[in-house]
PQR file with spaces between the fields and no chain letter, atoms N, CA, C, O and H, PARSE charges and radii, in Angstrom:
ATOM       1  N    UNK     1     -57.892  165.152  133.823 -0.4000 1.5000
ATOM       2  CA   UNK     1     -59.326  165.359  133.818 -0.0000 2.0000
ATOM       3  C    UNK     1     -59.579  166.872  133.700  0.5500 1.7000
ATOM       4  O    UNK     1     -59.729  167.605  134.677 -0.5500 1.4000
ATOM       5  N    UNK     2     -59.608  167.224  132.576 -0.4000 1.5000
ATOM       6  CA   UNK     2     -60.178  168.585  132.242 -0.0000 2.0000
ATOM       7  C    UNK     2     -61.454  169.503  133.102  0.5500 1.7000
ATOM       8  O    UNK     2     -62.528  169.339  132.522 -0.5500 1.4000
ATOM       9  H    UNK     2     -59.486  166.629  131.782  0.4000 1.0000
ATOM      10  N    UNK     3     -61.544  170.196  134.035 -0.4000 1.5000
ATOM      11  CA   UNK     3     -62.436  171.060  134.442 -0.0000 2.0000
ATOM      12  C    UNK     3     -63.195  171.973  133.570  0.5500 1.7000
ATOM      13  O    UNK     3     -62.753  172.722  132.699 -0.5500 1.4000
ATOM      14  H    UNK     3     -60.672  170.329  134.506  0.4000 1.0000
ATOM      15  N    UNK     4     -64.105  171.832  133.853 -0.4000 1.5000
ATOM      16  CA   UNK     4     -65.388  172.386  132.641 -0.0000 2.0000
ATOM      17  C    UNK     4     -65.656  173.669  133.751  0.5500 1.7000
ATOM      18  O    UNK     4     -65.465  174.805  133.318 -0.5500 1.4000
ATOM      19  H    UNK     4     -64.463  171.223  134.560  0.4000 1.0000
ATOM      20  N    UNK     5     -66.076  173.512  135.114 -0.4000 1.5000
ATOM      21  CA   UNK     5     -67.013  174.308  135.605 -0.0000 2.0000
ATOM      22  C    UNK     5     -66.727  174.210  137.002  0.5500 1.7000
ATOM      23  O    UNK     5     -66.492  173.109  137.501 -0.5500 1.4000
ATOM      24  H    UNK     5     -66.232  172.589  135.466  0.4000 1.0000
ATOM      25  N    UNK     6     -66.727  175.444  137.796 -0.4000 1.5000
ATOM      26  CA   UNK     6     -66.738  174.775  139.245 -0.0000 2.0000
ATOM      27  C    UNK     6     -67.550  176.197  139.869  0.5500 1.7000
ATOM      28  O    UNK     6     -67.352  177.360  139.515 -0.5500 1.4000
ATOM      29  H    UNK     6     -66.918  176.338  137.391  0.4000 1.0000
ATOM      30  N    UNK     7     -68.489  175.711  140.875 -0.4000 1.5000
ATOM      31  CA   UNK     7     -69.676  176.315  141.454 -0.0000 2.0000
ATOM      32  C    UNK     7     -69.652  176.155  142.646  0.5500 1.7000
ATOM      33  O    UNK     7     -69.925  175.106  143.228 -0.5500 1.4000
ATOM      34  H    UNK     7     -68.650  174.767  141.163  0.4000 1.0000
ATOM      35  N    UNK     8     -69.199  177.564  143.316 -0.4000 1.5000
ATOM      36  CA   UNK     8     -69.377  177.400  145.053 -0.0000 2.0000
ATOM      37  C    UNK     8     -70.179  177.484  145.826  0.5500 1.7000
ATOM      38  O    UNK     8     -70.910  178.463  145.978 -0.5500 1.4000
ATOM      39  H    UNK     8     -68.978  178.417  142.843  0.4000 1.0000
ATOM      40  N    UNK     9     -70.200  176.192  146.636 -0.4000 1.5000
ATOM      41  CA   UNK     9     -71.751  176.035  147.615 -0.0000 2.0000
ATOM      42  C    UNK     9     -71.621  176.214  148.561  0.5500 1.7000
ATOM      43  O    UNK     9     -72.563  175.777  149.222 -0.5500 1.4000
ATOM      44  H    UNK     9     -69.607  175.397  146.512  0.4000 1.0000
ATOM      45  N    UNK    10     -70.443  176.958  149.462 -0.4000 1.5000
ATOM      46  CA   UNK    10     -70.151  177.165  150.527 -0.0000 2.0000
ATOM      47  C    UNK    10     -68.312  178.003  150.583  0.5500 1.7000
ATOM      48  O    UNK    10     -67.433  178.180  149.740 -0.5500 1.4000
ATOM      49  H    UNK    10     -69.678  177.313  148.926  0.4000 1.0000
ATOM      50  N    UNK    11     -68.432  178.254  151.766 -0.4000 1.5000
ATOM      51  CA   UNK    11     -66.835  178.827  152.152 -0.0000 2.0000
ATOM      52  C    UNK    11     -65.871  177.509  151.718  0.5500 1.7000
ATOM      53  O    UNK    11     -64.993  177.755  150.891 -0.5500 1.4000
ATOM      54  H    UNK    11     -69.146  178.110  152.451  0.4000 1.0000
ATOM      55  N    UNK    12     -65.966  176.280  152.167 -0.4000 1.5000
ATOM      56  CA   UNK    12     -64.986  175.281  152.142 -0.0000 2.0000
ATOM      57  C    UNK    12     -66.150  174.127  151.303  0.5500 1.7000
ATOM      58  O    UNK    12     -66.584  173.078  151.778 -0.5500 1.4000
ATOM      59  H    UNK    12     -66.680  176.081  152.839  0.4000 1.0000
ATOM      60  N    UNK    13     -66.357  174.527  150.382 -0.4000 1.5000
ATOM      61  CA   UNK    13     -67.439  173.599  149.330 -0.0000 2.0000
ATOM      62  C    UNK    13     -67.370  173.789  148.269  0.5500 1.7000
ATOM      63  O    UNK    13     -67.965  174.822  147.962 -0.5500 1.4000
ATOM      64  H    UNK    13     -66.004  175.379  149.996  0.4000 1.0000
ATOM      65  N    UNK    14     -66.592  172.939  146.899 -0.4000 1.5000
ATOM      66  CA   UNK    14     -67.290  173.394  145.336 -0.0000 2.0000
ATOM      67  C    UNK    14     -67.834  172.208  144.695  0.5500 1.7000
ATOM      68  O    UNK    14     -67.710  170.984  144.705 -0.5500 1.4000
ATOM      69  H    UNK    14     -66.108  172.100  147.149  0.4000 1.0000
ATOM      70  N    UNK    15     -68.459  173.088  144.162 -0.4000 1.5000
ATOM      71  CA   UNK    15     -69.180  171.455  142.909 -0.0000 2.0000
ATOM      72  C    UNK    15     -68.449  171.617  142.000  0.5500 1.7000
ATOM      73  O    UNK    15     -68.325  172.712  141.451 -0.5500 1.4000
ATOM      74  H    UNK    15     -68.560  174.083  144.154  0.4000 1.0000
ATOM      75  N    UNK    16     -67.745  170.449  141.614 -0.4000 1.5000
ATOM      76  CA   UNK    16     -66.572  170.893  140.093 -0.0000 2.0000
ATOM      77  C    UNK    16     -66.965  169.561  139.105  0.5500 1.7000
ATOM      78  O    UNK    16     -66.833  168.423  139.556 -0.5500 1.4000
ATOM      79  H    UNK    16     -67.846  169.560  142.060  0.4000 1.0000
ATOM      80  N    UNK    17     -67.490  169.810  137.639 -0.4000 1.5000
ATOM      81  CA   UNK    17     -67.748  169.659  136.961 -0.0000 2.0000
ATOM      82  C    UNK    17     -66.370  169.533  136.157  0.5500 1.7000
ATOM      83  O    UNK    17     -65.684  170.546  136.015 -0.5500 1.4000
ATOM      84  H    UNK    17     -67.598  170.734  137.272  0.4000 1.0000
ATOM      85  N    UNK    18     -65.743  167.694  135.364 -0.4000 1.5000
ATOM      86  CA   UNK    18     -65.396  168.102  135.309 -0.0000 2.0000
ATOM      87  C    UNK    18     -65.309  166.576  133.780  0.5500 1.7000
ATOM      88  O    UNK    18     -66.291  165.835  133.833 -0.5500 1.4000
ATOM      89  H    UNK    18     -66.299  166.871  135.480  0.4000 1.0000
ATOM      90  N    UNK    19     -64.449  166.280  132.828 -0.4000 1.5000
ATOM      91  CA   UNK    19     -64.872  165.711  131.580 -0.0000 2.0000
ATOM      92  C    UNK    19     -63.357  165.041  131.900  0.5500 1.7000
ATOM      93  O    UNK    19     -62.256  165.492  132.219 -0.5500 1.4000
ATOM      94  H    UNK    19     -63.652  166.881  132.785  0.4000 1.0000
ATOM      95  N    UNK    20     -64.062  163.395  131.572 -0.4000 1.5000
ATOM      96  CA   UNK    20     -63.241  161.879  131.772 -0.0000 2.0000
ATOM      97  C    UNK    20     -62.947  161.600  130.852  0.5500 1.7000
ATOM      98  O    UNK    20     -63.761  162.057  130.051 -0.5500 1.4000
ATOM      99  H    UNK    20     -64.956  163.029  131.313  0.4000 1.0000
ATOM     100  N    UNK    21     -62.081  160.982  130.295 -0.4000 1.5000
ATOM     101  CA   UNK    21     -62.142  160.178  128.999 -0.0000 2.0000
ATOM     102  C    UNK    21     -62.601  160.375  127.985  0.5500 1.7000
ATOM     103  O    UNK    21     -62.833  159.461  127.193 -0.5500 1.4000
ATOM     104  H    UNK    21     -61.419  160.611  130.947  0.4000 1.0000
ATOM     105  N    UNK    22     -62.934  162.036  127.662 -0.4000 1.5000
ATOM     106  CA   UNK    22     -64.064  162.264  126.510 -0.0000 2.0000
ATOM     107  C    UNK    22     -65.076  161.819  126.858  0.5500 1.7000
ATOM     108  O    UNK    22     -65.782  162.422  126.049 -0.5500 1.4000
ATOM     109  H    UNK    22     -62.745  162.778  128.306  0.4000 1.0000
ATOM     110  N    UNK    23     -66.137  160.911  127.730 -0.4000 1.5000
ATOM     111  CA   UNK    23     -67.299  159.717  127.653 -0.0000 2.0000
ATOM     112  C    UNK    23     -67.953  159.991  128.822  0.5500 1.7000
ATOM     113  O    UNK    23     -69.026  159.408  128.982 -0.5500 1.4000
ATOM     114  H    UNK    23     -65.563  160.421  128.387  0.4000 1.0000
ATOM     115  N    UNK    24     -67.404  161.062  130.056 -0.4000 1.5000
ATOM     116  CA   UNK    24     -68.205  160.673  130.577 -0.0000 2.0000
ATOM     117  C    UNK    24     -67.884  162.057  131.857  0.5500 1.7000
ATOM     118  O    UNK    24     -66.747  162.284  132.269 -0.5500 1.4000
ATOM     119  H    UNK    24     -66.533  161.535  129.926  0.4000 1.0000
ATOM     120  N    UNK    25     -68.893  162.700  132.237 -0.4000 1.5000
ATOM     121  CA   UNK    25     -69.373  164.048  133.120 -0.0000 2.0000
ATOM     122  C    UNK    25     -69.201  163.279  134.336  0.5500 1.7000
ATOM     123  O    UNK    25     -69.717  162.243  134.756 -0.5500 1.4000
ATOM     124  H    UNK    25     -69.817  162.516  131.902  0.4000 1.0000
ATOM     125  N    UNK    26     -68.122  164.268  134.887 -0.4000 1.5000
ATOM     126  CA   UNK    26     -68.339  164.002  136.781 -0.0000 2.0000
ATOM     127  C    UNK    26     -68.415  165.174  137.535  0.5500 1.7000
ATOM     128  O    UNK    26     -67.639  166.127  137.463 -0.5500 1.4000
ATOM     129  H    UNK    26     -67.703  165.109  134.546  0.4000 1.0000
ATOM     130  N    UNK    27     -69.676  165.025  138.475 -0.4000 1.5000
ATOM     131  CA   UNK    27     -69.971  166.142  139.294 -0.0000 2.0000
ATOM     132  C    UNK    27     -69.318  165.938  140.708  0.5500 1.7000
ATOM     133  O    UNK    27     -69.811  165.051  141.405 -0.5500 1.4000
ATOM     134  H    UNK    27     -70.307  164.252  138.533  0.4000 1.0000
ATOM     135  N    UNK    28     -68.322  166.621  141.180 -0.4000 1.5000
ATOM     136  CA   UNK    28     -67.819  165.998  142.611 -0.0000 2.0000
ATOM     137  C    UNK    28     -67.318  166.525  143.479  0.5500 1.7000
ATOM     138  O    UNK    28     -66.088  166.546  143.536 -0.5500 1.4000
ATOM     139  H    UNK    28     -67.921  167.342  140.613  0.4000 1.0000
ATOM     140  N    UNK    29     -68.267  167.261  144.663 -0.4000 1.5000
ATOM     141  CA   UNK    29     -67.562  167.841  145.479 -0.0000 2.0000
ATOM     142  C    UNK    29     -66.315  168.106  145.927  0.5500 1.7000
ATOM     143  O    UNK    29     -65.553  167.331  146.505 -0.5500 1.4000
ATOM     144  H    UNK    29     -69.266  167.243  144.617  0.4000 1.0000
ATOM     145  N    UNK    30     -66.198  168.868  145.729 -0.4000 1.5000
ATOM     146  CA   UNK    30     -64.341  169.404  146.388 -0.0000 2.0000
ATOM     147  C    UNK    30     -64.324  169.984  147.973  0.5500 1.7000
ATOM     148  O    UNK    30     -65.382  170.569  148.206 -0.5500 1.4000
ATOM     149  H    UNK    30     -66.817  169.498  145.260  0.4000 1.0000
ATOM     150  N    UNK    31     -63.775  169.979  148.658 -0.4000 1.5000
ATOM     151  CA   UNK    31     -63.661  170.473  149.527 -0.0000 2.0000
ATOM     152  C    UNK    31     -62.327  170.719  150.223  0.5500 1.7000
ATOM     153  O    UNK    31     -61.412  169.919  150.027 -0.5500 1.4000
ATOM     154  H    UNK    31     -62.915  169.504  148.469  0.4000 1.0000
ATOM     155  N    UNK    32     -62.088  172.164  151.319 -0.4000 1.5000
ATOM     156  CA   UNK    32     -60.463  172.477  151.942 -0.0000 2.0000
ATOM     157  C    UNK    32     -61.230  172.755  153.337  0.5500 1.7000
ATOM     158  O    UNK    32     -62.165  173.460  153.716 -0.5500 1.4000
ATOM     159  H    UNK    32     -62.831  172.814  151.478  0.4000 1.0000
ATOM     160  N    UNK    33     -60.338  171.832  153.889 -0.4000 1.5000
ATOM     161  CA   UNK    33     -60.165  171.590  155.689 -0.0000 2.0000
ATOM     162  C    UNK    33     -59.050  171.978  155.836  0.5500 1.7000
ATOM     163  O    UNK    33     -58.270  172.174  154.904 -0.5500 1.4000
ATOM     164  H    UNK    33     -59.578  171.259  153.581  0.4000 1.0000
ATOM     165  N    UNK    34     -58.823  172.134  156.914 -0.4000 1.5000
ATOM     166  CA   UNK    34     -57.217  171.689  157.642 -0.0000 2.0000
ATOM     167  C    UNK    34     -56.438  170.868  157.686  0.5500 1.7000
ATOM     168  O    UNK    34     -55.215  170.788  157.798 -0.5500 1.4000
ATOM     169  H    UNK    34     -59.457  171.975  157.671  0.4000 1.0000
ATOM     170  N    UNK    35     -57.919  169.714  157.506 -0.4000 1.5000
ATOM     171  CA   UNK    35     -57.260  168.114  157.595 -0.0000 2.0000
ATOM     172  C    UNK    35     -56.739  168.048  156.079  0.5500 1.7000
ATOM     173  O    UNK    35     -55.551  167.766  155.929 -0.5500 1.4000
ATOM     174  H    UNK    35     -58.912  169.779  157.415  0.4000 1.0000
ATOM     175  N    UNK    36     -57.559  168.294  154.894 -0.4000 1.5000
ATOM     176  CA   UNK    36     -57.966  167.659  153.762 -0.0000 2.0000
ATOM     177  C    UNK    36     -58.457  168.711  152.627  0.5500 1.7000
ATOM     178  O    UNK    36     -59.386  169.467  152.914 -0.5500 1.4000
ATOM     179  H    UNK    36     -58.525  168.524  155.016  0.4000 1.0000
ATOM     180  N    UNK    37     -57.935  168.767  151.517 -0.4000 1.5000
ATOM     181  CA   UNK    37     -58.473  169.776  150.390 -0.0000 2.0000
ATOM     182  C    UNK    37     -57.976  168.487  149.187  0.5500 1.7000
ATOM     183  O    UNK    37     -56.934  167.855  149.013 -0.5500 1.4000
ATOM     184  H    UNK    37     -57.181  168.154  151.284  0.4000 1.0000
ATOM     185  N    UNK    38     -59.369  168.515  148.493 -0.4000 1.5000
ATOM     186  CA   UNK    38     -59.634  167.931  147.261 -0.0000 2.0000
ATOM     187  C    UNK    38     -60.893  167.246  147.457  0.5500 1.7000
ATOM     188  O    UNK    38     -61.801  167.432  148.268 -0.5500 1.4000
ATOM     189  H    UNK    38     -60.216  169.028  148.635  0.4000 1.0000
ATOM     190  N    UNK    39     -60.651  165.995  146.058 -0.4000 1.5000
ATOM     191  CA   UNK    39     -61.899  165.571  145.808 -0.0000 2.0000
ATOM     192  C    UNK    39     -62.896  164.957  147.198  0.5500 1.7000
ATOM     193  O    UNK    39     -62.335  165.001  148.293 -0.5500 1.4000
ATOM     194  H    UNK    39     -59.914  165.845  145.400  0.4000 1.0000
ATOM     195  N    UNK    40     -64.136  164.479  147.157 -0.4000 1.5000
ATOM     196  CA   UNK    40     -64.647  163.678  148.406 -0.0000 2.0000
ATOM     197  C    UNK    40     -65.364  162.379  147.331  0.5500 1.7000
ATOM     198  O    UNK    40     -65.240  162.451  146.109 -0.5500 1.4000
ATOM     199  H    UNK    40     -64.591  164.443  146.268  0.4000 1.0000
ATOM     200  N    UNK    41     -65.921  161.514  147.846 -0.4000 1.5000
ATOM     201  CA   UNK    41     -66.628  160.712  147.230 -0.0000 2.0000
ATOM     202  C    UNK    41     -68.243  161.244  146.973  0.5500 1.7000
ATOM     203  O    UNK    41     -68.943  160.603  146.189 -0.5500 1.4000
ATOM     204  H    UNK    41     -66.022  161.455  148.839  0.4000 1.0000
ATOM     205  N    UNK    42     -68.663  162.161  147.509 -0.4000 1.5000
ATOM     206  CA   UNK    42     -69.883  162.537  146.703 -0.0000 2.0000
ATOM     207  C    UNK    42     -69.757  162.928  145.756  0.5500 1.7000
ATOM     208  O    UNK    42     -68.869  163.780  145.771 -0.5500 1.4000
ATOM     209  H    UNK    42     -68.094  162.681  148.146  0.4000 1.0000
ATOM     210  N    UNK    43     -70.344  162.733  144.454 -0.4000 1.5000
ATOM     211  CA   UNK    43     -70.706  163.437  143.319 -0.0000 2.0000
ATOM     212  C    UNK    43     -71.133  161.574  142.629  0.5500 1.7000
ATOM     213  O    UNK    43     -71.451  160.487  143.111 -0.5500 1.4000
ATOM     214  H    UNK    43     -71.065  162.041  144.441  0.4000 1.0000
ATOM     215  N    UNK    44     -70.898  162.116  141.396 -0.4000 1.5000
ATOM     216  CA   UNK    44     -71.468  160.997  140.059 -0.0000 2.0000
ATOM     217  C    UNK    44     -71.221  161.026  138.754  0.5500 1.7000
ATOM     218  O    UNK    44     -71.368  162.097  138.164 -0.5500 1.4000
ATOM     219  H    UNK    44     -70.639  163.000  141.005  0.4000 1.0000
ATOM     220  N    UNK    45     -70.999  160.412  138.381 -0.4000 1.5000
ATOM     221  CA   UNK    45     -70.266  160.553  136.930 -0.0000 2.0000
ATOM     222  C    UNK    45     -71.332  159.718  135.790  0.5500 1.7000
ATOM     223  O    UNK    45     -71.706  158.547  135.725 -0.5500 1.4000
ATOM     224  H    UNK    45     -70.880  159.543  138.860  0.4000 1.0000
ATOM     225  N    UNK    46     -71.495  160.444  135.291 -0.4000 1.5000
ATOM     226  CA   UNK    46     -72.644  160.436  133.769 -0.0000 2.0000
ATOM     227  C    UNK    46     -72.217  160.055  132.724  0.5500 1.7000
ATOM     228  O    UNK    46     -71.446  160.904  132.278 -0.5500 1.4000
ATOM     229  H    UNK    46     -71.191  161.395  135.345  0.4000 1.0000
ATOM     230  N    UNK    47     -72.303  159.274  132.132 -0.4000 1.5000
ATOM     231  CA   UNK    47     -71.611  158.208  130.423 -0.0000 2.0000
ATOM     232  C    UNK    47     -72.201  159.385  129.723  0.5500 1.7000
ATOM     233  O    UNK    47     -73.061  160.021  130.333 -0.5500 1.4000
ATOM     234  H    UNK    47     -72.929  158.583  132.495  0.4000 1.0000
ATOM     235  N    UNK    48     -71.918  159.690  128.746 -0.4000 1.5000
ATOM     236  CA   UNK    48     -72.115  160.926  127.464 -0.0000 2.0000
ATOM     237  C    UNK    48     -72.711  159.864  126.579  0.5500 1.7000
ATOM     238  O    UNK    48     -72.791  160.587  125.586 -0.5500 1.4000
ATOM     239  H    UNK    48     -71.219  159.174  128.251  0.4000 1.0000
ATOM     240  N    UNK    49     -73.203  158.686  126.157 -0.4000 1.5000
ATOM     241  CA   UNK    49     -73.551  157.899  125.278 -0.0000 2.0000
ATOM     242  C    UNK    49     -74.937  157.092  125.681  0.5500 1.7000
ATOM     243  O    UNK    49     -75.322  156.759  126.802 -0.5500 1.4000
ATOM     244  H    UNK    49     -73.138  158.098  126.963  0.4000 1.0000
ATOM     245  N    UNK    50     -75.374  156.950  124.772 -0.4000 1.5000
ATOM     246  CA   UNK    50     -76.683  155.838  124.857 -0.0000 2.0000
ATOM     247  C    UNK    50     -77.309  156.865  125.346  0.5500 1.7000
ATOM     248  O    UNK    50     -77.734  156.817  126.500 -0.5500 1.4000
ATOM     249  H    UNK    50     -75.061  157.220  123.861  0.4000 1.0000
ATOM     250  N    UNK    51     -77.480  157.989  124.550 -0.4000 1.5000
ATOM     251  CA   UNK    51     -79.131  159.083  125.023 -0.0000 2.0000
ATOM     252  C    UNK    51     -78.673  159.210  126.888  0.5500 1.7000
ATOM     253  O    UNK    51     -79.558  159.679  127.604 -0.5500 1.4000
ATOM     254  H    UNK    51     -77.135  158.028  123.612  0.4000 1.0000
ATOM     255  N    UNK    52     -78.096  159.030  127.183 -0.4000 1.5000
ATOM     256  CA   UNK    52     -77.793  159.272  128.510 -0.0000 2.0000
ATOM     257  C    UNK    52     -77.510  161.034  128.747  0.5500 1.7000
ATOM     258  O    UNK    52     -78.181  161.653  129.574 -0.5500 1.4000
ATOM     259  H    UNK    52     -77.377  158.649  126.602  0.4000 1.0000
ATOM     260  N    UNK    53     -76.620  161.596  128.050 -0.4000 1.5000
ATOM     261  CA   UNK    53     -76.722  162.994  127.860 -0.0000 2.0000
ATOM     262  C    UNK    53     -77.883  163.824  127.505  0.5500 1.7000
ATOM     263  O    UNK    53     -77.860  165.033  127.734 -0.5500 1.4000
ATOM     264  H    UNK    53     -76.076  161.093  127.379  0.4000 1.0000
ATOM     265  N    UNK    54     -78.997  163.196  126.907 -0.4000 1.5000
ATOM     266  CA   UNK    54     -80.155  163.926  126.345 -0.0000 2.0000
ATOM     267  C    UNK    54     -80.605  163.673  127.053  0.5500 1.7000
ATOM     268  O    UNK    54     -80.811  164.707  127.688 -0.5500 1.4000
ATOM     269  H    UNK    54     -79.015  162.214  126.720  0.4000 1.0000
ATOM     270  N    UNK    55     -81.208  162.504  127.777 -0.4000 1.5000
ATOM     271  CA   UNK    55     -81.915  162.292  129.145 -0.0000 2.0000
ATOM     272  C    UNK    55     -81.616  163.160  130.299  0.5500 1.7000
ATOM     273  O    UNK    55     -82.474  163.787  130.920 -0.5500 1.4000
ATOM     274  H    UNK    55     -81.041  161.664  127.260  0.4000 1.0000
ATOM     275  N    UNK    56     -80.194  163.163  130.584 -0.4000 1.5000
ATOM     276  CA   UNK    56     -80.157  163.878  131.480 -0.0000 2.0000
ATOM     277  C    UNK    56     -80.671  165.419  131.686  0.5500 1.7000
ATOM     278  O    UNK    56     -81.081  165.942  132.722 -0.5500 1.4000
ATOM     279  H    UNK    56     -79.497  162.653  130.079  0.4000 1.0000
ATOM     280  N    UNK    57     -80.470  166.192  129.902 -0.4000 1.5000
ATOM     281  CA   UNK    57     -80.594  167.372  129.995 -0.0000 2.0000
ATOM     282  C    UNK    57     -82.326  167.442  130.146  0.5500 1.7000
ATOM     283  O    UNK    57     -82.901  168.254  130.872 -0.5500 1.4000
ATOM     284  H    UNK    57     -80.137  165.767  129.060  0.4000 1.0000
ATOM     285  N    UNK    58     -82.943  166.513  129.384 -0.4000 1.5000
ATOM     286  CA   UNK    58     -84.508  166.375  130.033 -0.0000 2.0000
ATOM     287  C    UNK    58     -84.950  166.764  131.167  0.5500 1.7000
ATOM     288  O    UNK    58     -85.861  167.548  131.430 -0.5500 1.4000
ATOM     289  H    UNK    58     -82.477  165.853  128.794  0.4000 1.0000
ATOM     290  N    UNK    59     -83.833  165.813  132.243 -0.4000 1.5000
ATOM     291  CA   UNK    59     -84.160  166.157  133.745 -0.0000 2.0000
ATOM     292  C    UNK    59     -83.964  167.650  134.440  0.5500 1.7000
ATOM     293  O    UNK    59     -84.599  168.165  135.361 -0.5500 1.4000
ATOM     294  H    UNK    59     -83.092  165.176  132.029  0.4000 1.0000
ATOM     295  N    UNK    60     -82.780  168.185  133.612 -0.4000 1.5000
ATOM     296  CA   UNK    60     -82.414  169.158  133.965 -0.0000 2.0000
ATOM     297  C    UNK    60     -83.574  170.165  133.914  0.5500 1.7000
ATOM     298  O    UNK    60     -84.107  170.779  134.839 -0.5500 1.4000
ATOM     299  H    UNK    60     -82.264  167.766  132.864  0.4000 1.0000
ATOM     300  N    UNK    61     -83.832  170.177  132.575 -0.4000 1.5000
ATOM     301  CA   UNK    61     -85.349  171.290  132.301 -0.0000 2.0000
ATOM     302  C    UNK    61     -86.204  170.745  133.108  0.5500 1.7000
ATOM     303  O    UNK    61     -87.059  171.552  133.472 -0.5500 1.4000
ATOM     304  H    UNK    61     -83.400  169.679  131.824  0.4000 1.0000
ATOM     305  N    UNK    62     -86.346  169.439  133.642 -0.4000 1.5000
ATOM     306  CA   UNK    62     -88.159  169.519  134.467 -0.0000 2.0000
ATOM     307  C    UNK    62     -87.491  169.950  135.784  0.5500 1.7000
ATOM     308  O    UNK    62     -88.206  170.655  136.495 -0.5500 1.4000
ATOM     309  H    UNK    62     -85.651  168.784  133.346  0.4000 1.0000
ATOM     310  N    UNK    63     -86.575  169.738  136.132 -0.4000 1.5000
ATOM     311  CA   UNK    63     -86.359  170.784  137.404 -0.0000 2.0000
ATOM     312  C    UNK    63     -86.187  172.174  137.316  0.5500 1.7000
ATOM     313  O    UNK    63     -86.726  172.798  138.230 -0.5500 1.4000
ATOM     314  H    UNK    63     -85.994  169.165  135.555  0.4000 1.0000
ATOM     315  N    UNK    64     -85.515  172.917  136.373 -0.4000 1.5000
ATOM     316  CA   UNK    64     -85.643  174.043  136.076 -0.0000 2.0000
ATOM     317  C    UNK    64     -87.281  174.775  136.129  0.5500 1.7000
ATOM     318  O    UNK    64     -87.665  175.772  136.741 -0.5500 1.4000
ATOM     319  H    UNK    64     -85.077  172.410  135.631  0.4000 1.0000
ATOM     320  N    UNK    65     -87.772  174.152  135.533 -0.4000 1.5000
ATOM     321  CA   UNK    65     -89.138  174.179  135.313 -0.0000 2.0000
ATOM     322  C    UNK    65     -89.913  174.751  136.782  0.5500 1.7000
ATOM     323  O    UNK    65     -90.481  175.768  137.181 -0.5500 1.4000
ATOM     324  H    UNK    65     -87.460  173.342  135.036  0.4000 1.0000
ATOM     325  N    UNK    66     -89.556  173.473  137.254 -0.4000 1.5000
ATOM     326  CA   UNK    66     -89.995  173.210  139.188 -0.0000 2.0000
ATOM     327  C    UNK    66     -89.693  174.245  139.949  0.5500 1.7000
ATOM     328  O    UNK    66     -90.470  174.700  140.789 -0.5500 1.4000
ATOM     329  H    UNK    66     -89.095  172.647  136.930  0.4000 1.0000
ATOM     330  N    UNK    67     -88.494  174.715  139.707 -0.4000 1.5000
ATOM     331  CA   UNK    67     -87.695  175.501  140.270 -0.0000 2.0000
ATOM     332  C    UNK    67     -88.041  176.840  140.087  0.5500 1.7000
ATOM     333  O    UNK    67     -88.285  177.595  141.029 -0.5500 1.4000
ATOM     334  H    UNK    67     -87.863  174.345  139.025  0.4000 1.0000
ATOM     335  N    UNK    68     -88.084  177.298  138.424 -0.4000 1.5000
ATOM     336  CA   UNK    68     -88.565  178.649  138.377 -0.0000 2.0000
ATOM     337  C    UNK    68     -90.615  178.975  139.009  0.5500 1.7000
ATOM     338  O    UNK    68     -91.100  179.994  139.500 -0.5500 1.4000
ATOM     339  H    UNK    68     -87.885  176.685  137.659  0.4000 1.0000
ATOM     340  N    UNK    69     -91.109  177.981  138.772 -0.4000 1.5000
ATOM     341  CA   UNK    69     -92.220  177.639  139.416 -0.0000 2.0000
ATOM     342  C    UNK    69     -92.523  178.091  140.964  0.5500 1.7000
ATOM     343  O    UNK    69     -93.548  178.611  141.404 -0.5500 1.4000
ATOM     344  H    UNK    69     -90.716  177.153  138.372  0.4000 1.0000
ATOM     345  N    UNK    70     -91.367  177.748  141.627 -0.4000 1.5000
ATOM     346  CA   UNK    70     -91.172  178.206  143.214 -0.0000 2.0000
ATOM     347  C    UNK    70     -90.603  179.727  143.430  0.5500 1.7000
ATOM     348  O    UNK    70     -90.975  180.500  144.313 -0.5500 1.4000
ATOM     349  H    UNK    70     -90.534  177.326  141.270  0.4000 1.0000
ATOM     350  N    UNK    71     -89.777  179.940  142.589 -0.4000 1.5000
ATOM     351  CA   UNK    71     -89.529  181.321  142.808 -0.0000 2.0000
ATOM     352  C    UNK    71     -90.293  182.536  142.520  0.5500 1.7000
ATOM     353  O    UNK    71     -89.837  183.639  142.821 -0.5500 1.4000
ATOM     354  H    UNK    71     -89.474  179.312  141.872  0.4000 1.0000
């Protein structure tokens, strides 16, 4: 599973972005404990097909939107 991107949200937190099968985006927390370093079950994985990728980037801009709005 190829890593595209990884974005730290904390000391022991990343969001890693990362491309399945060619078909399909997974966003999925990583995390390093003492106990435990790697994936967790939060995140979500996005199909690249059926306008599902264009939709998503839709969403992306109306939060961007929202977002620069607040700042």
């Amino acid at each position: 599973m190829p890593k595209i991107e990884r974005i730290k949200l904390s000391d022991n937190q990343d969001l890693v972005t990362s491309l399945v099968d060619n078909e399909k985006l997974d966003l999925r927390i990583f995390v390093k404990t003492d106990n435990y370093t790697g994936a967790t079950k939060r995140g979500f994985r996005l199909y690249l097909f059926d306008n599902n990728w264009t939709e998503f980037k839709k969403l992306l801009d109306k939060v961007d939107v929202i977002y620069e709005e607040k700042v």
